[in-house]
N, C-alpha and C positions, 0 to 999 in steps of 0.2 A: 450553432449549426446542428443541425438534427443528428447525425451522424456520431457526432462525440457524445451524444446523450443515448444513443439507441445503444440497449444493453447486449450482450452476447451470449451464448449457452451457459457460460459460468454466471452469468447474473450482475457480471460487474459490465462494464462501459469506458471508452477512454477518460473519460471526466471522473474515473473512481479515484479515491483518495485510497494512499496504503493503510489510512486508519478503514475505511471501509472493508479494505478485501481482509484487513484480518480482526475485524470486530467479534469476539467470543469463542477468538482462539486461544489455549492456553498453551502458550510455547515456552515456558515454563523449564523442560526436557527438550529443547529444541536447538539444533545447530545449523547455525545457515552461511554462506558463501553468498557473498550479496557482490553483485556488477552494476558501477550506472554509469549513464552515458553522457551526465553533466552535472555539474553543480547544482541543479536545483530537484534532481534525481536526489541528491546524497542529502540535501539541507530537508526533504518531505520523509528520509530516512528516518536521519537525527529526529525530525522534528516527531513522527510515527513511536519510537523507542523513546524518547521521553515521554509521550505519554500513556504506554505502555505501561512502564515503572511508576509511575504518581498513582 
């Protein structure tokens, strides 16, 4: 549907992956307070911060 693919002023879209919105960030120095609203919310986490770390 067009809608999930049409991007917003941030440049991301509901179809962004969290490996996108945070592609050549160095969060390195970073502290975060993370909320989801489902399991497949926390497993795109997990799965975002493993490949973060590799």
């Amino acid at each position: 549907m067009w809608l999930f693919k049409r991007k917003g002023p941030s440049g991301f879209s509901y179809s962004s992956t969290a490996e996108d919105v945070t592609h050549g960030i160095d969060s390195s120095d970073l502290t975060a307070i993370v909320t989801v609203e489902s399991v497949d919310d926390l497993s795109e986490l997990f799965r975002c911060v493993k490949w973060y770390r590799s």
